[in-house]
N, C-alpha and C positions, 0 to 999 in steps of 0.2 A: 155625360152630356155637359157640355160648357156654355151654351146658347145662356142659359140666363146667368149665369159666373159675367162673358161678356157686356151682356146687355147692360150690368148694374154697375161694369167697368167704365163701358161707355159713357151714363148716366153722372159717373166720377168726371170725365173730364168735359161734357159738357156743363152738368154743374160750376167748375172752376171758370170755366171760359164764358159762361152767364153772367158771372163778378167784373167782367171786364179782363178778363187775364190771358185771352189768347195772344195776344199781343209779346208776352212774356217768352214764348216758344223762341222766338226771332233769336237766334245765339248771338248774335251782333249787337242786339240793344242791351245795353247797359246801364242806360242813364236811370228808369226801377231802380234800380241797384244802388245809389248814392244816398242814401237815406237808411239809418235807423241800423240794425243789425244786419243787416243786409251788404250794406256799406264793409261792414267791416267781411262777412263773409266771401263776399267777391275779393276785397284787397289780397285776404289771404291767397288765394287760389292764383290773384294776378302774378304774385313776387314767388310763389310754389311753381310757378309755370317756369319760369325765367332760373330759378336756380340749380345748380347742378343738382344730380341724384345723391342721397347720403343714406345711412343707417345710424340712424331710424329709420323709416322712411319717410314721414310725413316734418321730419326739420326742415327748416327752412334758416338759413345765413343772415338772410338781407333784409329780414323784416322782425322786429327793426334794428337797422345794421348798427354795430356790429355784434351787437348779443346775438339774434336771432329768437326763433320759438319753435313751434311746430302746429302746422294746420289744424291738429286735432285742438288747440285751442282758442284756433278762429272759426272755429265750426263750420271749417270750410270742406265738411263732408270728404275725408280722407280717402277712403275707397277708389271715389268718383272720381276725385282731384288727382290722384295716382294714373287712372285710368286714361285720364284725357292728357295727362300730363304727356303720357308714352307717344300719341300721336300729334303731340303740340307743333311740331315742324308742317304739319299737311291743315293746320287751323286758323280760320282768319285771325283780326287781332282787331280790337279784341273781341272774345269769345267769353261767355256765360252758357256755365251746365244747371243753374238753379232752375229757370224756367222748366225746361226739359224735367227735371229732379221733379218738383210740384208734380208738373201733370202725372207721371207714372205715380206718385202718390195716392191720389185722386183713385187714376183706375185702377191701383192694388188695392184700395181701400172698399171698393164696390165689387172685383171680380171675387176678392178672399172673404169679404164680408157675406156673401153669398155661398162661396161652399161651406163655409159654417153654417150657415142656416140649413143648407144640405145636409148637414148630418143629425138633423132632425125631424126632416121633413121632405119627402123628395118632387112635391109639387114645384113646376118653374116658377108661376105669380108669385109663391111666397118667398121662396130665395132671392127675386128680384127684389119685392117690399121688405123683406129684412135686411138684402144688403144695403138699400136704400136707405135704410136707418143709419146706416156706419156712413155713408158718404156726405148724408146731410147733417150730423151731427155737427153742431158749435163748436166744441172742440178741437176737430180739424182744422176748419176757416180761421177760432181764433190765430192758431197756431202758424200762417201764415209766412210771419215774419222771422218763424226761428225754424227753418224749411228742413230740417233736420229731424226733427222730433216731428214732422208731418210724415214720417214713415210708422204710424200707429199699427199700417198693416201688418207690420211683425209681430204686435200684439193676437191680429186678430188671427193668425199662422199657426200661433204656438198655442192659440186657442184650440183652432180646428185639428191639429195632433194631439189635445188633451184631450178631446170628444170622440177618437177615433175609436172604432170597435174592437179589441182587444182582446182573444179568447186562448192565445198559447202564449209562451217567452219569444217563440220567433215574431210573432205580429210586432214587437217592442222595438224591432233590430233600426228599422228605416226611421218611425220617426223620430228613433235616441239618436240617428244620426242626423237627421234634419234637426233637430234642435240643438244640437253642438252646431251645424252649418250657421243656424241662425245668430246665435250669439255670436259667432267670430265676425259676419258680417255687421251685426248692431255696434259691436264695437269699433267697426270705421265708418260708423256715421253718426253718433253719438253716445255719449257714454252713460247717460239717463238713460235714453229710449234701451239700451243693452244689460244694465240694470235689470230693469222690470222683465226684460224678454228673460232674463238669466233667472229670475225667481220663481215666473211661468212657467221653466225649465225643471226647477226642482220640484215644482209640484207634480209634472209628470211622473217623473222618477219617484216619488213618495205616495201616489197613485198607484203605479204597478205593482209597489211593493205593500204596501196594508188597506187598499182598497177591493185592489185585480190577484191581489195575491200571485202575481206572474214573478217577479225576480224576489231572488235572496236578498240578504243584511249584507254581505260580501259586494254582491251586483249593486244594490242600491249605491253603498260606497264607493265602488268603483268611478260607478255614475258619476257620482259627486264630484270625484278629483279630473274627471275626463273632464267634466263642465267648468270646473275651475281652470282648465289647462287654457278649452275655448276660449274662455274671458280675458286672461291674462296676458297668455304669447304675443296673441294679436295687438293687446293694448300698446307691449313691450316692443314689438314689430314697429309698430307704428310712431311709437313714442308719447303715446296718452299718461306711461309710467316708464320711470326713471331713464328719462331726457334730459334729467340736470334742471329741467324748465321750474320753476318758484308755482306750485299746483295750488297753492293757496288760492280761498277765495271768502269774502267777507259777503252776509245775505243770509246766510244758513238758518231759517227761522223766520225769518223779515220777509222775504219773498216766498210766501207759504200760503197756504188756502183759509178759507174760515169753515165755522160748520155748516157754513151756507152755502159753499162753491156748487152744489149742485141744483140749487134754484134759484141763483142770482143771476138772475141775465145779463148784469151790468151793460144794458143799451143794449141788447139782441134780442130785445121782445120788442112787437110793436103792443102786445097787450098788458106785460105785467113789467112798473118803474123797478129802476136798479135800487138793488139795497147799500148799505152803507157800507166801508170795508173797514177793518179795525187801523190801516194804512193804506196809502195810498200803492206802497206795492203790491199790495196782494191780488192786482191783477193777475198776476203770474199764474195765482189760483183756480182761475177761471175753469170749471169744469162745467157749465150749465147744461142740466140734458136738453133742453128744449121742452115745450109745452106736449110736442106728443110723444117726446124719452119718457117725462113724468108721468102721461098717464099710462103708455106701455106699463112701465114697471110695478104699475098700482095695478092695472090691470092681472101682470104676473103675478104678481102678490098672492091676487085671489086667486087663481086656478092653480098656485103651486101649493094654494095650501088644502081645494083638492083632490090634488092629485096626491099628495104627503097622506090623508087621510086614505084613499084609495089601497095606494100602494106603500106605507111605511118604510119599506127596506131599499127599495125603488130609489126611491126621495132622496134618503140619508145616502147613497151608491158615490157619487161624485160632487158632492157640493163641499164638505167642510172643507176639504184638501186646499182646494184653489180660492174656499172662501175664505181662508185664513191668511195665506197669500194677501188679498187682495185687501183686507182691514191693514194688516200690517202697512202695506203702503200709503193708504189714506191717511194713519198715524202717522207714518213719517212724514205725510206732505200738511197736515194741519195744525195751524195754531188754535185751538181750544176753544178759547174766547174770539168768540163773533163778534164783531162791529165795536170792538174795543182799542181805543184808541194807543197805537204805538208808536215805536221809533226803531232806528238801528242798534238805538240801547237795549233792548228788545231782542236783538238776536241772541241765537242759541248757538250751542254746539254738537256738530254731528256726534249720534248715539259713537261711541266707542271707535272714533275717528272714522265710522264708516260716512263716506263723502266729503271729506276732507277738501278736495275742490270745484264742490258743488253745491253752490248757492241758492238755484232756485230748487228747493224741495219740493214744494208744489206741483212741479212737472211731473211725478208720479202722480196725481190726482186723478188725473182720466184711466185710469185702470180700474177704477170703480164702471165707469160706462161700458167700457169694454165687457168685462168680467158680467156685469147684470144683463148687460145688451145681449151679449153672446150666448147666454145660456137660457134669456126665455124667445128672442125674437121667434126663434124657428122652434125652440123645444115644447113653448104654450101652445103654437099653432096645430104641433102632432100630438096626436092620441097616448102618443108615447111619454112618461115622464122623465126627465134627465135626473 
């Protein structure tokens, strides 16, 4: 039954178009688009339209001419831009796919945010109010202007195949293949948001294997280099790596969270003031769950711990896996010292050159919402413990 999956889709893109943003759909308007990151994301796609086809795929000649680069680093959502590129003869001109790109955000983010909650609860009301929690979350709307990384629903996907029920090695086959699908796809829309989907990814694989006890040390491995194949080809497809392109980027550290990102509303409360930031970049950080994220999870707090009391073995079945996962990232995305004052002297360097051209760490930060959202919205509400 998909009735409330939709309803909480719908609810996504009414939500968006309540902001003022239905306006955005119009593929002819452009004028949105001149301003801020945005600016440069349409530019990419405008001179990707107009240049011949190459390998890589996503090079582009003439921008800027004569060096060139490649879309994937005007985050001009590769895929998409590929996509629309094929039929750019039958397109008016000019043409914008970001509007478009939002709203389906929006409604994957409320129909997938809902069958998660479905696998723990199979009443409609509550998969509606839990998907409803992933659509209205801060997070999302922050994330606006970098319309790339508003594709979280891949998060909440790789979620709902880590919660799936699992009782032989055949139940494993579809969604080890949807999560290789998902990473190839994350990586031609950006390379943060396909990161975290790819770490979601191994924790499945390291789930079936000392959780579910379903695959071997052989299988588990295999898993691993198949995952790594997903990550990589596509990047190399695309030209994300080795483009020739300078992947360097300065930030690594400096645009990071504090230990506050997750109750600083910075301006998104009308009841509780922003707190301080230790710089002024670490907006980037921005993870705020909202006033009813924060009592949710306080609320989970209490019923998981009993339900841990209840059922011991239960409790401990599927949390460390993905809760390990999900610290890791918040480490990599936070500066330590809250509201301590820095600079770009201040930055760091990616752990063992992982991220090398990418500066804002902090964009892993909402994988914490994800990750706690996902596991108590619908798991607290059923009798069942996850």
């Amino acid at each position: 039954m998909h009735l409330p999956a939709l309803l909480t889709g719908l609810l996504g893109i009414l939500w968006l178009g309540a902001q003022g943003y239905f306006r955005v759909l119009s593929p002819t308007q452009v004028a949105w688009l001149g301003t801020g990151d945005w600016a440069q994301h349409y530019v990419g796609w405008a001179f990707y339209r107009d240049d011949a086809w190459h390998l890589p795929l996503g090079r582009v000649d003439t921008l800027p001419y004569p060096m060139g680069t490649n879309i994937a680093f005007t985050d001009s959502l590769p895929w998409v831009a590929a996509v629309f590129k094929l039929g750019s003869p039958l397109l008016p001109r000019p043409f914008q796919y970001v509007g478009l790109w939002l709203f389906t955000c929006f409604f994957l983010q409320g129909f997938i945010g809902a069958k998660l909650v479905k696998r723990f609860d199979p009443r409609g009301w509550v998969q509606v109010m839990g998907g409803a929690v992933f659509v209205l979350a801060p997070v999302l709307m922050f994330r606006l202007s970098h319309e790339a990384l508003c594709g979280m629903a891949a998060l909440l996907f790789v979620l709902w195949l880590y919660f799936a029920p699992v009782s032989a090695r055949a139940d494993t086959r579809t969604p080890f293949l949807l999560s290789l699908l998902t990473i190839a796809v994350c990586i031609g829309i950006h390379p943060t948001l396909a990161a975290m989907v790819a770490a979601l990814c191994t924790s499945l694989l390291v789930k079936w294997r000392w959780v579910d006890r379903l695959i071997t040390r052989a299988q588990l491995a295999g898993g691993l280099v198949l995952q790594a194949i997903a990550f990589i080809a596509p990047a190399v497809f695309i030209g994300s790596v080795g483009s020739g392109v300078n992947r360097s980027a300065e930030g690594f550290g400096y645009f990071s969270a504090d230990l506050f990102t997750f109750i600083n509303p910075l301006g998104w409360s009308r009841l509780f003031p922003p707190l301080s930031l230790g710089h002024t970049e670490q907006y980037e950080g921005f993870g705020y769950l909202g006033l009813g994220g924060i009592a949710l999870l306080f609320t989970a707090a209490v019923l998981a711990h009993r339900h841990r009391e209840a059922d011991p073995a239960a409790s401990r079945a599927r949390g460390p896996v993905i809760l390990f996962v999900t610290c890791a990232f918040v480490a990599f995305s936070v500066d330590p010292c809250p509201g301590q004052a820095g600079g770009v002297e201040g930055e760091t360097q990616p752990p063992l050159g992982v991220g090398q051209n990418h500066s804002a760490s902090a964009a892993h930060a909402p994988q914490f919402f994800y990750r706690r959202a996902g596991r108590h919205v619908g798991g607290r509400a059923s009798a069942h413990p996850v």
